[in-house]
C-alpha positions in Angstrom: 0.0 0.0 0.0 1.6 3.6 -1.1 2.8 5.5 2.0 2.0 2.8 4.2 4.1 4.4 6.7 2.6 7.6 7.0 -1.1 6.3 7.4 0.5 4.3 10.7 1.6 7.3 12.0 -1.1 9.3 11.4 -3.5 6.9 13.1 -1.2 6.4 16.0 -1.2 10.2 16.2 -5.6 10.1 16.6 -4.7 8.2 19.6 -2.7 11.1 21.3 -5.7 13.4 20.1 -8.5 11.8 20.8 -7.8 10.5 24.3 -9.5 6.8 23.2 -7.8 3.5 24.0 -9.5 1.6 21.0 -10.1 3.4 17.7 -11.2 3.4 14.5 -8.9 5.7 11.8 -10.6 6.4 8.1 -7.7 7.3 6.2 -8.3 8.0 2.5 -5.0 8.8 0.2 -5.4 12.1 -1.4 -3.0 12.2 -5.0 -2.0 15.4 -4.1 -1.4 15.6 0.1 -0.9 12.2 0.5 -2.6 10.7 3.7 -5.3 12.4 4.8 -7.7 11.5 8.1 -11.3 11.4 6.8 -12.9 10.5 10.5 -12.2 8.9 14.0 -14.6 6.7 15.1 -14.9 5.7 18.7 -16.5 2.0 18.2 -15.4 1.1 15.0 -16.5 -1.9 13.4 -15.0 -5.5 13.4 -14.9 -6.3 9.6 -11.2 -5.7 10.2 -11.0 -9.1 11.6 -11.8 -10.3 8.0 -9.5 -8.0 6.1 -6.8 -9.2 8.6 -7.5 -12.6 8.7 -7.3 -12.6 12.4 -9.6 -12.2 14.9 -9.3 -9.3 16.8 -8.5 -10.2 20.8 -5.3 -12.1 20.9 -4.1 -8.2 19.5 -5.7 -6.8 22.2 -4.5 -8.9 24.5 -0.9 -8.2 23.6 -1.1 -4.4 23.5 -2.6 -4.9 27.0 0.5 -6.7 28.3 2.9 -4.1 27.1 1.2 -0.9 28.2 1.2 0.7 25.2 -0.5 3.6 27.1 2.9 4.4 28.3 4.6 4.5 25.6 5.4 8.2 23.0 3.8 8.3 19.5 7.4 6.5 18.2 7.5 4.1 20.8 3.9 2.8 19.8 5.0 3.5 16.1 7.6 0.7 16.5 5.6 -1.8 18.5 3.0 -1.6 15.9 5.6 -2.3 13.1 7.1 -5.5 15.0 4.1 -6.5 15.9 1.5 -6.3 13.3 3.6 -5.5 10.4 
């Protein structure tokens, strides 16, 4: 996916806004600006499962056990990479 980087980062950054633990980002990818957040959504829905091909909890479950709510934007950044790359 083009500037698959910068749409991580930008929806890590929605958590440091928006104060939620578990979020929804709608990115779209503008030809022009790049990345752009369309909207945040505070109970998103779990058809990401599917395009994942993984359920959702045993990810939970792991962000749980490492506190991500500790950690800065590039510290999150980089668990996200190792983790769910």
């Amino acid at each position: 996916m083009p500037h698959w980087q910068q749409v991580i980062k930008l929806a890590a950054q929605c958590y440091d806004i928006s104060g939620l633990g578990y979020l929804g980002a709608d990115v779209v990818l503008d030809r022009n600006y790049g990345p752009m957040l369309l909207e945040l959504n505070a109970r998103p829905g779990l058809a990401i499962q599917i395009a994942n091909s993984m359920g959702l909890l045993p990810r939970l479950q792991q962000i749980e056990t490492m506190n991500t709510a500790t950690m800065d934007l590039e510290e999150r950044l980089s668990f996200c990479q190792t983790n769910f790359g």
